[in-house]
N, C-alpha and C positions, 0 to 999 in steps of 0.2 A: 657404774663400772664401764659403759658403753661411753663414757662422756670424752667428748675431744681435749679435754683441759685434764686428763688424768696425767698423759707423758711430763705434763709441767709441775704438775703438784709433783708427783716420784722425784721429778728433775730436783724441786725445792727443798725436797725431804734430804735429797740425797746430798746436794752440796745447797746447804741454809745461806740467804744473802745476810753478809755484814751488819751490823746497828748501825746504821748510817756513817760504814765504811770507814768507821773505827775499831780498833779491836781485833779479837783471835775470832773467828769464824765459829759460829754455833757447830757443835757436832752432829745435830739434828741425829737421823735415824740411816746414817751410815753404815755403822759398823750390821746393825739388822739387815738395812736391802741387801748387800756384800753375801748374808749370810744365805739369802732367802734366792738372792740370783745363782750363788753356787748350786746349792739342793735345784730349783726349774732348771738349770742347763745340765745339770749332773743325769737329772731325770731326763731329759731330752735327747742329748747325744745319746745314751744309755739303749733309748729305745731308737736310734736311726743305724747305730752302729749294730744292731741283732737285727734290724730293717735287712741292711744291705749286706748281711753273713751269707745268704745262698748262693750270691756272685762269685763267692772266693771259694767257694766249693769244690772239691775236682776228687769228685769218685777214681778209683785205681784203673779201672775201666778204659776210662778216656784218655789215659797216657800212649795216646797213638801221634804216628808221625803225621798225621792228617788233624786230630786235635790241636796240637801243640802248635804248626804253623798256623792254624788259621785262628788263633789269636790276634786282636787288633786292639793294641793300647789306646788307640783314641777313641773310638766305640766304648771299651770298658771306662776309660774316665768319665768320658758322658751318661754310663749305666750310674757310676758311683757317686757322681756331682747333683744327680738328678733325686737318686734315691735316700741322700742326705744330705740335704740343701745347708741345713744350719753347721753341722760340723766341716762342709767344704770348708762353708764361710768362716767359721772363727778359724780352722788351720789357714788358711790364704791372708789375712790378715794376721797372722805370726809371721809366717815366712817371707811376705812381701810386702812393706810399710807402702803407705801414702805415697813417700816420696818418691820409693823406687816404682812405682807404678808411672810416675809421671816424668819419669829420668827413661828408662828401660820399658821402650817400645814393643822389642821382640821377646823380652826373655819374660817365661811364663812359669811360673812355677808348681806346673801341674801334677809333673811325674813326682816330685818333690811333695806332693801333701798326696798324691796317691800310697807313693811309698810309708807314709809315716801313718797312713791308714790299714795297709796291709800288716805292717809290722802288726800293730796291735790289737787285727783281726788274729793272727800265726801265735799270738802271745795268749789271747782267749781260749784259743782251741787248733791244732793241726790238723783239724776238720778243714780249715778256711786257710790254707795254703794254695790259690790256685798260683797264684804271683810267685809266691815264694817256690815252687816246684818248677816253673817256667826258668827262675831264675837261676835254680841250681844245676839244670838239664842243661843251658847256656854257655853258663862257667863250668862245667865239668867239660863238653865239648873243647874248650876254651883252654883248657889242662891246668885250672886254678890248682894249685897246692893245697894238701889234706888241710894246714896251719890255717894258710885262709880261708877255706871253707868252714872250718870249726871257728873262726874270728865274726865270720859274717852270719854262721850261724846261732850263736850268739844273741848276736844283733834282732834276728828275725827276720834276715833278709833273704835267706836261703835254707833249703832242708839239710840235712847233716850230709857229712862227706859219703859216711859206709849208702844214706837211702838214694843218693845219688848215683854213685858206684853200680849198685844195685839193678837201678832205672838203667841208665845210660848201656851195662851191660844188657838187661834185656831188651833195648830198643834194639841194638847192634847185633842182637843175633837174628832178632825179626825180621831188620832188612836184608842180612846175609843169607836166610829162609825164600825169602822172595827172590833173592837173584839166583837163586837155586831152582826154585820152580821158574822163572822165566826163561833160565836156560832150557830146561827141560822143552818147554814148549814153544820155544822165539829161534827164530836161526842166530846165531848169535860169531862174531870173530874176535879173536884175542890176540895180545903178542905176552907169551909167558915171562920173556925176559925181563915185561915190565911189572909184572906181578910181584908189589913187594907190600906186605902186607904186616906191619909191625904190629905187636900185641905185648900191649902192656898191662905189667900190674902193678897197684900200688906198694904190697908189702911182700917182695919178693920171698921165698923158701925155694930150699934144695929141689923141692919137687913143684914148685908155682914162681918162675923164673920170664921176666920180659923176653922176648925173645922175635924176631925177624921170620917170617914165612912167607918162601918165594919161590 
C-alpha cells in the first residue's frame, strides 16, 4: 500500500490503455473509484468543515462595537485555509481554472471560497454565523432594504432583516449610553442648531412613526 507505483496502478485502473490503440477504451474499474473517491472526500471535507465550525462562532455576548471592528478578513482566511487545507483546495480550483491563474495576476479568489464556505457553515447551524452577522450589522448600517435583506438571507449570506433590526437598534442605544455618561463626566461643547438626529423605522404605526429630533 506504501508502494510508489500505487498512484499508477489507480491511474491504469481508472482510465485502462487502449489494445494497441485500437478500439473503445476498456471501462476498467471507473465507475467504482468515482464511487469510492466520492464516499473519502465526502468523509473528508465532512470532518474539516465541523474542524473549522468554532471560527464561525459568535456568542450574543461579543456583538460589541470593539468585537465587531476588530475583525480582520485576511487573518480569518488564513485561520480557515489553514484549518481546511483540502476543501480550500477543491473550492479554488472550481472557482479559478488553470488558466485564469496564469492570465490574472492579481485577482484572487479568496473572499469568493471564504464566502461559499460560510454560507454552508450558516446552512448547518446559525450557531456558525460569525461572517454572516458581520455582514448584516454592515448592510443594515448601509440602509439595505427589508426585500434585500430577506433575498440575501436566503442565500446564507446575511441574518434576517427583524435580527438585524434588533442588533443594529441595540448597538445604537449603547453608544447613545456612552455619550451620555461621557457628557456627564468630559467637559464637553455643542452647537444645538446642529443637532438633528433622524430616527427611523422600518414599519411605521400611528404610534411608531420616523420622525426628525433636533
Amino acid at each position: 500500500m506504501l508502494s510508489k507505483e500505487l498512484p499508477g496502478i489507480l491511474e491504469c485502473w481508472y482510465h485502462p490503455p487502449r489494445n494497441q490503440h485500437k478500439g473503445r477504451r476498456p471501462v476498467g474499474a471507473c465507475q467504482n473509484l468515482q464511487k469510492f473517491t466520492i464516499k473519502c472526500m465526502a468523509d473528508l471535507l465532512e470532518y474539516e468543515i465541523e474542524h473549522i465550525a468554532p471560527l464561525f462562532t459568535s456568542p450574543p455576548d461579543k456583538l460589541s462595537q470593539a468585537h465587531l471592528t476588530s475583525f480582520n478578513f485576511k487573518d480569518f482566511i488564513k485561520k480557515v485555509s489553514a484549518g481546511a487545507p483540502v476543501l480550500w483546495d477543491v473550492l479554488e480550483h472550481l472557482v479559478f481554472s488553470a488558466k485564469q491563474q496564469a492570465h490574472n495576476t492579481h485577482k484572487r479568489p479568496a473572499m469568493v471560497i471564504l464566502h461559499l464556505i460560510l454560507q454552508a457553515q450558516y446552512t448547518r447551524s446559525h450557531r456558525w454565523g460569525r461572517v454572516t452577522k458581520l455582514w448584516a450589522i454592515y448592510l443594515k448600517a448601509c440602509g439595505l432594504s427589508a426585500h434585500a435583506f430577506d433575498a440575501l438571507h436566503r442565500l446564507g449570506i446575511v441574518m434576517s432583516h427583524k435580527w438585524a433590526a434588533n442588533v443594529y437598534g441595540s448597538l445604537s442605544s449603547r453608544a447613545m449610553e456612552e455619550v451620555r455618561e461621557d457628557i456627564q463626566r468630559l467637559p464637553w461643547v455643542i452647537s444645538h442648531d446642529n443637532v438633528n438626529i433622524p430616527m427611523r423605522v422600518f414599519s411605521q404605526r400611528l404610534h411608531n412613526k420616523s420622525h426628525l429630533n433636533w
